[in-house]
PDB file of N, CA, C and O in Angstrom:
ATOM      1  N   UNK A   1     158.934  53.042-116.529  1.00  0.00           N
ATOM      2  CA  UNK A   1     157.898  53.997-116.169  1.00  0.00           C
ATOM      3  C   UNK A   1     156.782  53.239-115.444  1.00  0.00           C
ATOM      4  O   UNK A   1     156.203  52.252-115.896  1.00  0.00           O
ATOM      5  N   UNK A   2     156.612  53.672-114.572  1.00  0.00           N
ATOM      6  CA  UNK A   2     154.860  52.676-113.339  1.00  0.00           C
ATOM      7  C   UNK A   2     154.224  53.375-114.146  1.00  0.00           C
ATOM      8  O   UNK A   2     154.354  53.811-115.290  1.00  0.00           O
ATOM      9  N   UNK A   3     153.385  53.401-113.180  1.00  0.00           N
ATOM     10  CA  UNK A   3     151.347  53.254-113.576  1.00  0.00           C
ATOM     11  C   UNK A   3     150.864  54.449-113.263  1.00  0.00           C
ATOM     12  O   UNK A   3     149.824  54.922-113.721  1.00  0.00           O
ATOM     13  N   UNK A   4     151.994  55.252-112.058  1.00  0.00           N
ATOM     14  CA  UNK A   4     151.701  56.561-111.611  1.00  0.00           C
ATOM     15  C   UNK A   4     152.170  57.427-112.645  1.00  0.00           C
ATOM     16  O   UNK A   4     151.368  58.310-112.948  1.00  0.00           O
ATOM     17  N   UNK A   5     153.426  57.414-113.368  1.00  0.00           N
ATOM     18  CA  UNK A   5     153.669  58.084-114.129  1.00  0.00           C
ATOM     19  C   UNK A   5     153.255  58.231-115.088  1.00  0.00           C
ATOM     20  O   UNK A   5     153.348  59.326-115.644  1.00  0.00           O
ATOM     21  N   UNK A   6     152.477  56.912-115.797  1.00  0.00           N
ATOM     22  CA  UNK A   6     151.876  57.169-117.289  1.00  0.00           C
ATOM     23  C   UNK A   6     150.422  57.706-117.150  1.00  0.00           C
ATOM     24  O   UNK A   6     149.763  57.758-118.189  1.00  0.00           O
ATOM     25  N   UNK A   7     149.721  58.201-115.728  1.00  0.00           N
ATOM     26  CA  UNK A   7     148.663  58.669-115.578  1.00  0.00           C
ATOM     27  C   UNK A   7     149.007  59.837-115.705  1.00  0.00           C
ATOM     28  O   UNK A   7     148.725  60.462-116.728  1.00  0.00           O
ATOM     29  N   UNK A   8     149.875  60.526-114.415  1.00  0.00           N
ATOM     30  CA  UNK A   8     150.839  61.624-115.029  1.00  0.00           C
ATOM     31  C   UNK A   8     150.869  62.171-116.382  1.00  0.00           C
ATOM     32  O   UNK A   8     150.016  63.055-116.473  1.00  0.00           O
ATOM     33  N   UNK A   9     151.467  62.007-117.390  1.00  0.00           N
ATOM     34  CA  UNK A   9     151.322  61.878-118.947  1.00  0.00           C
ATOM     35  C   UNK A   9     149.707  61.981-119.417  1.00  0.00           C
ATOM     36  O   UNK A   9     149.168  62.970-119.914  1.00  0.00           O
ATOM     37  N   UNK A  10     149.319  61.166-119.230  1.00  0.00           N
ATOM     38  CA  UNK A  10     148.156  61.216-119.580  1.00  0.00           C
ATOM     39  C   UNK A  10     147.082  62.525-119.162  1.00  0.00           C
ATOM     40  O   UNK A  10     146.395  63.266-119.865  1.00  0.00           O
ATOM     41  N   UNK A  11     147.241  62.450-118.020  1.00  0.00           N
ATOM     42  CA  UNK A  11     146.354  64.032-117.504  1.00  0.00           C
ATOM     43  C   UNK A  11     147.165  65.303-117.809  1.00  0.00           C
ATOM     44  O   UNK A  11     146.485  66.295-118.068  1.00  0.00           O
ATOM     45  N   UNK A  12     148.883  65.485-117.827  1.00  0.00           N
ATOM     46  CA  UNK A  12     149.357  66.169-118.671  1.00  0.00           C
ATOM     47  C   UNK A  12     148.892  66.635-120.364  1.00  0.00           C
ATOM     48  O   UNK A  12     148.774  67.806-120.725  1.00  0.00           O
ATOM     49  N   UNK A  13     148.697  65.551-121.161  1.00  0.00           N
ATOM     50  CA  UNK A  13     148.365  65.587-122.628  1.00  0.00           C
ATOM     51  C   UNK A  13     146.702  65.739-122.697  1.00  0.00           C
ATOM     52  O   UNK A  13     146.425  65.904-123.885  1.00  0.00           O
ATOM     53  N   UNK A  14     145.450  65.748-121.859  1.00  0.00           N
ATOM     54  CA  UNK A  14     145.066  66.347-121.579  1.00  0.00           C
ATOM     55  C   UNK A  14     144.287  67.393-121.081  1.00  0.00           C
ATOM     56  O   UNK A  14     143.074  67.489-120.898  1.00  0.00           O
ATOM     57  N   UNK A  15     145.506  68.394-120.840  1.00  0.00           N
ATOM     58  CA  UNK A  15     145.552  69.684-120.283  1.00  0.00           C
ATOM     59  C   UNK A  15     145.502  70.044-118.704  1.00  0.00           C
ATOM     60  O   UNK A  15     145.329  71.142-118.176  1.00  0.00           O
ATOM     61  N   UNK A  16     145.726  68.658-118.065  1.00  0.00           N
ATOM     62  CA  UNK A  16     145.396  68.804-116.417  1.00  0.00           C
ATOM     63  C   UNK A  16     146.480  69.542-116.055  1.00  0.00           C
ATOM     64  O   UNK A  16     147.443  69.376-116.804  1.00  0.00           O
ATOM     65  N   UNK A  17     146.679  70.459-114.969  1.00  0.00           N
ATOM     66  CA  UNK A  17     147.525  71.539-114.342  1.00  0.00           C
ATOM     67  C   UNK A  17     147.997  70.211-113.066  1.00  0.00           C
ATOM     68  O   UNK A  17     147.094  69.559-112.543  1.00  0.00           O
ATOM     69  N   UNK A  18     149.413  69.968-112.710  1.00  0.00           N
ATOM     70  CA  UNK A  18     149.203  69.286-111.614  1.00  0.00           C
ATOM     71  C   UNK A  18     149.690  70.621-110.334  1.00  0.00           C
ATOM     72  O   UNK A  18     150.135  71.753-110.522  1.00  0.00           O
ATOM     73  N   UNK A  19     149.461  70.091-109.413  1.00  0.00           N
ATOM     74  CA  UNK A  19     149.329  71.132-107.910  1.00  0.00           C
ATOM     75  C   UNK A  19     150.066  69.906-106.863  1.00  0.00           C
ATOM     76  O   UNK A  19     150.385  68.755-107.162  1.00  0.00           O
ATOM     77  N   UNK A  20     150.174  70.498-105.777  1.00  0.00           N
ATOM     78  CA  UNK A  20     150.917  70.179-104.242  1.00  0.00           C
ATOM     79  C   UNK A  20     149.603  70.528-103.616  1.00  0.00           C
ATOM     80  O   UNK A  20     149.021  71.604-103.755  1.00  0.00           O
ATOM     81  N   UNK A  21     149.080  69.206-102.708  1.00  0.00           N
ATOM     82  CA  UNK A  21     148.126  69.964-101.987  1.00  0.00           C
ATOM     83  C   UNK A  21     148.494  68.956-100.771  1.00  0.00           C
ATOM     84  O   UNK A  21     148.164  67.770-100.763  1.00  0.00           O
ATOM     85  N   UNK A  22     149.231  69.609 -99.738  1.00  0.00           N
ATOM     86  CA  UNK A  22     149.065  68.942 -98.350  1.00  0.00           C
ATOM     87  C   UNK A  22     150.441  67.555 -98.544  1.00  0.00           C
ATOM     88  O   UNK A  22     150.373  66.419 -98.075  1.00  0.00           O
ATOM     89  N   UNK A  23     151.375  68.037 -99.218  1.00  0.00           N
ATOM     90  CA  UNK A  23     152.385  67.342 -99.587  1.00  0.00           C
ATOM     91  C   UNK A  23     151.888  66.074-100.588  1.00  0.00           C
ATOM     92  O   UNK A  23     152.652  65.116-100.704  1.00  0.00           O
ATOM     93  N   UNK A  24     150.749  66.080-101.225  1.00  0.00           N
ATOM     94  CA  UNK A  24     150.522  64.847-102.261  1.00  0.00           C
ATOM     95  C   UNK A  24     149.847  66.120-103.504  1.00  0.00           C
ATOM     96  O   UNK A  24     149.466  67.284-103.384  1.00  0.00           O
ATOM     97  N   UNK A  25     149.955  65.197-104.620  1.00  0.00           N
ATOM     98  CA  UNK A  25     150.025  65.588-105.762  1.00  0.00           C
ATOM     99  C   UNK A  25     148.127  65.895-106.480  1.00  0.00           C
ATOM    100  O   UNK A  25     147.341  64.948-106.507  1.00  0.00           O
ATOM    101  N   UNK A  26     147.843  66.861-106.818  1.00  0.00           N
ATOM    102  CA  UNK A  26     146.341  66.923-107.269  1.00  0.00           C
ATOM    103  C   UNK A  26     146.163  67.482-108.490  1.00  0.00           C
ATOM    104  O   UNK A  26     147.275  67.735-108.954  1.00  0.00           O
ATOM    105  N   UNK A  27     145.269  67.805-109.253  1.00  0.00           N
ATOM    106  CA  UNK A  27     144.985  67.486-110.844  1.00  0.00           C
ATOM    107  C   UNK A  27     144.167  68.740-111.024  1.00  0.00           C
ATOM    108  O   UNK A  27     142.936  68.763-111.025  1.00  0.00           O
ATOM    109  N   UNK A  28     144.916  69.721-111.167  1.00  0.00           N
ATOM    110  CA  UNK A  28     142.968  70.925-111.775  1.00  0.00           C
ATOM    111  C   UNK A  28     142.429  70.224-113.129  1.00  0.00           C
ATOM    112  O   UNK A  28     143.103  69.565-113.922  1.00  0.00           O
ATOM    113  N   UNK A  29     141.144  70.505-113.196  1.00  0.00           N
ATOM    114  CA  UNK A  29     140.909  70.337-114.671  1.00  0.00           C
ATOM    115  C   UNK A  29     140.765  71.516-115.478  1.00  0.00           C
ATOM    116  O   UNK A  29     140.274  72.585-115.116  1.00  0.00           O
ATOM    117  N   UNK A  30     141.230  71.230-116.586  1.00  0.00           N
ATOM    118  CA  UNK A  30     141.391  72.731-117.626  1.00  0.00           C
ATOM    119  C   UNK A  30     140.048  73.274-118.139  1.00  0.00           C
ATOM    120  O   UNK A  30     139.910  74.257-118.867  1.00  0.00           O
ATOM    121  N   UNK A  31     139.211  72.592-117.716  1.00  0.00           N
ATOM    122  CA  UNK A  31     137.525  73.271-118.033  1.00  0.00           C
ATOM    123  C   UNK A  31     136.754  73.999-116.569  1.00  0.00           C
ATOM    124  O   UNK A  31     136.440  75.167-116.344  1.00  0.00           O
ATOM    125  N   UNK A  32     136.639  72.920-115.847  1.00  0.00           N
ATOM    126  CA  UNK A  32     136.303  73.595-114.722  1.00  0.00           C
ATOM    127  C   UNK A  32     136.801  74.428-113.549  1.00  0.00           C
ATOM    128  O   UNK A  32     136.128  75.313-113.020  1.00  0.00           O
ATOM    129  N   UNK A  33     138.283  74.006-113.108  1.00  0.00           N
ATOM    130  CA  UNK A  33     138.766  74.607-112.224  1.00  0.00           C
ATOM    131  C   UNK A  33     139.101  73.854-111.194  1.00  0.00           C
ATOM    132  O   UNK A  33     139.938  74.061-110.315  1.00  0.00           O
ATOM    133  N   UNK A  34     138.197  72.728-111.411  1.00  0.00           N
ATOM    134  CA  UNK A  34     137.913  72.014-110.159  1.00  0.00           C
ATOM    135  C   UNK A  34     139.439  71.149-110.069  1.00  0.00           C
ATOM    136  O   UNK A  34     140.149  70.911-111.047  1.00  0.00           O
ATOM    137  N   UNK A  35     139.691  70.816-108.868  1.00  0.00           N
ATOM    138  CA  UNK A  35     141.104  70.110-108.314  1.00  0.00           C
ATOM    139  C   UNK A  35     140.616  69.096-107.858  1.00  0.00           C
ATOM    140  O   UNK A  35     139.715  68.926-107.037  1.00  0.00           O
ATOM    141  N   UNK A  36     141.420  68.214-108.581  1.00  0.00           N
ATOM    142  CA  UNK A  36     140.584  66.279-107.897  1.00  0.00           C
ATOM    143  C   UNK A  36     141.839  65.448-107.404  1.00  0.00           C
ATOM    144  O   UNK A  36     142.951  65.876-107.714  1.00  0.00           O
ATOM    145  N   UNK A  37     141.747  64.433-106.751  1.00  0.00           N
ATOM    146  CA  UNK A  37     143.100  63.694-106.243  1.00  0.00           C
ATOM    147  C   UNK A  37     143.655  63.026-107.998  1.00  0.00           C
ATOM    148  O   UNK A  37     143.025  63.340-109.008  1.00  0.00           O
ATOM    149  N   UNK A  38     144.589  62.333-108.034  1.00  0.00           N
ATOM    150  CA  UNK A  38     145.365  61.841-109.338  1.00  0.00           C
ATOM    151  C   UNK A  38     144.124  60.833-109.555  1.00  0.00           C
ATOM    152  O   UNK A  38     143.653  61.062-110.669  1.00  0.00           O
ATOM    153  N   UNK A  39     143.720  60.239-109.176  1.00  0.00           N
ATOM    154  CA  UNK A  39     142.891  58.559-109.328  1.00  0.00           C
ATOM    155  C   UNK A  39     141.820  58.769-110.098  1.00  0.00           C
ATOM    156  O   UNK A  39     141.599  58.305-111.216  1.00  0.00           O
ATOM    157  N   UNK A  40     140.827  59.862-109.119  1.00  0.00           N
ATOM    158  CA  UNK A  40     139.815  60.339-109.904  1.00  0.00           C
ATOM    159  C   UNK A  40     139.449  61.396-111.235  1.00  0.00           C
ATOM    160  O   UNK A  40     138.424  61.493-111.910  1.00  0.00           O
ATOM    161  N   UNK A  41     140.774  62.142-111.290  1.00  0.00           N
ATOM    162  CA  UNK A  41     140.923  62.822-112.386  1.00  0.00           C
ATOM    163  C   UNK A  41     141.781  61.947-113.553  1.00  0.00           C
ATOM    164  O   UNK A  41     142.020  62.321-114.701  1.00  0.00           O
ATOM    165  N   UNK A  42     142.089  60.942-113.054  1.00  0.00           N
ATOM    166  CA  UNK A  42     142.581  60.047-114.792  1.00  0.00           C
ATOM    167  C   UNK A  42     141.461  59.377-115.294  1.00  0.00           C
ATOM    168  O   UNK A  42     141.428  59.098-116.493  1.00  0.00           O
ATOM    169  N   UNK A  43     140.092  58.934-114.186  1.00  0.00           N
ATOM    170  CA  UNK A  43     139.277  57.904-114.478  1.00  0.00           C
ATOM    171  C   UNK A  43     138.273  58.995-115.387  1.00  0.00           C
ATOM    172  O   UNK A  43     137.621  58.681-116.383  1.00  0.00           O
ATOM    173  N   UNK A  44     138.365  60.760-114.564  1.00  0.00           N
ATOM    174  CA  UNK A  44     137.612  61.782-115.702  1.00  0.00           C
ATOM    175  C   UNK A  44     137.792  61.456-117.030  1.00  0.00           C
ATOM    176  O   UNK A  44     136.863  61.175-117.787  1.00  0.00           O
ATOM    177  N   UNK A  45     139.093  61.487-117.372  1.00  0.00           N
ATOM    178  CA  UNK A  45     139.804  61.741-118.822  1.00  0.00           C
ATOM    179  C   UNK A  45     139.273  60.564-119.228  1.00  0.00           C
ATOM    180  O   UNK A  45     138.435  60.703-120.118  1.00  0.00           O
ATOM    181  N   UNK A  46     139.499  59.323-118.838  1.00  0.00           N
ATOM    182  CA  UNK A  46     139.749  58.104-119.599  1.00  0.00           C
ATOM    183  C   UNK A  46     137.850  57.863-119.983  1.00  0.00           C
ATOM    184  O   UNK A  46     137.528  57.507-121.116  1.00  0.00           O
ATOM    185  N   UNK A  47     136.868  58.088-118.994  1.00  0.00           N
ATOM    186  CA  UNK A  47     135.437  58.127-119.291  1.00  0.00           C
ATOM    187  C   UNK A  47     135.109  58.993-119.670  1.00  0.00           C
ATOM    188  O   UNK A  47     133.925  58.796-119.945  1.00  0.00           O
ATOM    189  N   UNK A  48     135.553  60.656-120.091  1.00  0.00           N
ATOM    190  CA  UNK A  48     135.217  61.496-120.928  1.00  0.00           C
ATOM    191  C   UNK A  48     133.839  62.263-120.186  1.00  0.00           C
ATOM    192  O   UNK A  48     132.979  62.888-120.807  1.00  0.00           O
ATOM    193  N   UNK A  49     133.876  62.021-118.577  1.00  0.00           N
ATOM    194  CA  UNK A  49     133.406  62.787-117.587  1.00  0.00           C
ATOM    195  C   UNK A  49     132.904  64.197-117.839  1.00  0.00           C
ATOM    196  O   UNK A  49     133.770  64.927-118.319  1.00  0.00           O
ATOM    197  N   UNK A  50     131.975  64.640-117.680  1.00  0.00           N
ATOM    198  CA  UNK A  50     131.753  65.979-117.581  1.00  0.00           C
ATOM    199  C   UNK A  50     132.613  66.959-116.946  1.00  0.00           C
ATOM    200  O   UNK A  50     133.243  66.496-115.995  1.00  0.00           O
ATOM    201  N   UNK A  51     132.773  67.928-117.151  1.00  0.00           N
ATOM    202  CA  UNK A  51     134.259  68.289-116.248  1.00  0.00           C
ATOM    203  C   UNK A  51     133.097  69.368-115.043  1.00  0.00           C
ATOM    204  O   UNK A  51     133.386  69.814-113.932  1.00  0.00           O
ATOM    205  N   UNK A  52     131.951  69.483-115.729  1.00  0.00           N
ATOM    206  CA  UNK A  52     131.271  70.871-114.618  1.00  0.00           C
ATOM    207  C   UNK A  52     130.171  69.890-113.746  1.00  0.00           C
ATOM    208  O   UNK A  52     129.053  70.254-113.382  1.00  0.00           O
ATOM    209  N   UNK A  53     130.798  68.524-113.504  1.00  0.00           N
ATOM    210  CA  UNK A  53     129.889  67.879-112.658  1.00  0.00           C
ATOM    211  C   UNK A  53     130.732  67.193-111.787  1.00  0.00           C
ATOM    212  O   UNK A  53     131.095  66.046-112.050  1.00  0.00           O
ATOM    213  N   UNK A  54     131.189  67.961-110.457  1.00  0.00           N
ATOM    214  CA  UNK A  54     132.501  67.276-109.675  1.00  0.00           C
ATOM    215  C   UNK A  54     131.544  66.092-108.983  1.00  0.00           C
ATOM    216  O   UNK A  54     130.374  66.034-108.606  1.00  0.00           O
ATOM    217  N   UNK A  55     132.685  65.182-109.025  1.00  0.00           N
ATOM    218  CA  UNK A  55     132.560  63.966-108.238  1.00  0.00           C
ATOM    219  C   UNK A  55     132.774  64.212-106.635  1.00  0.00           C
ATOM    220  O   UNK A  55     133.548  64.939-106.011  1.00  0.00           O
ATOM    221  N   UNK A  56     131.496  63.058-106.141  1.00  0.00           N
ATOM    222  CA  UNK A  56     131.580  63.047-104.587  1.00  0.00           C
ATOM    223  C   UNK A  56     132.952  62.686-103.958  1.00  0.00           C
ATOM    224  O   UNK A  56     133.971  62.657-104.647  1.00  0.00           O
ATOM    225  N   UNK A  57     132.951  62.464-102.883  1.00  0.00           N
ATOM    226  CA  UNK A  57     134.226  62.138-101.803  1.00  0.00           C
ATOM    227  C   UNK A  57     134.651  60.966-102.104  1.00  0.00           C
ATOM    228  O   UNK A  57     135.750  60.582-101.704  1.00  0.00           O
ATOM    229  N   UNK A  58     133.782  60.140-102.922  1.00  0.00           N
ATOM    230  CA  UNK A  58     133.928  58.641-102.805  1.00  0.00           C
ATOM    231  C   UNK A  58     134.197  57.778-104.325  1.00  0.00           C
ATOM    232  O   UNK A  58     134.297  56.593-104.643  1.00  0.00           O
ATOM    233  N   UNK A  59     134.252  59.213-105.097  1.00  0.00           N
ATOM    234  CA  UNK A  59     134.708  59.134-106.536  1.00  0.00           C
ATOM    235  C   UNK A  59     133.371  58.961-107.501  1.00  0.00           C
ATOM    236  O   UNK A  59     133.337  58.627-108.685  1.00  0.00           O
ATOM    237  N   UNK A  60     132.078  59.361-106.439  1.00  0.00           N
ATOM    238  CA  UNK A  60     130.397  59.243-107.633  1.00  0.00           C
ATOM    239  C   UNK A  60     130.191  60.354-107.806  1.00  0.00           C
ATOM    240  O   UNK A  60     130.745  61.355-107.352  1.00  0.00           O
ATOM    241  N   UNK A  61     129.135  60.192-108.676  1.00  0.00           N
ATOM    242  CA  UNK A  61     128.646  61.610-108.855  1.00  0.00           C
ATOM    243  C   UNK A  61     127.361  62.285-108.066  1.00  0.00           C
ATOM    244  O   UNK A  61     127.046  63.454-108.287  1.00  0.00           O
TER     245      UNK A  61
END
């Protein structure tokens, strides 16, 4: 299993919805709605991120 897949898992368990956006893979979050690329929605989970405070383009807030 890589590094992509156990993030996978991880934003699966939870509660992230994954999506197809533009042929690559994106993350809703189960509180807000909001859809983030895979990178920045595992670093949500793993820092316990606010979910109703989306991150800039560049992964800040």
């Amino acid at each position: 299993m890589n590094g992509q897949d156990r993030e996978r898992l991880e934003l699966e368990k939870a509660g992230w919805e994954r999506l197809e956006h533009e042929g690559e893979a994106v993350w809703r979050n189960p509180v807000s709605g909001i859809v983030y690329p895979q990178g920045i929605a595992v670093a949500m989970v793993r820092e316990g991120a606010d979910p109703d405070v989306p991150f800039g383009p560049e992964g800040g807030v």
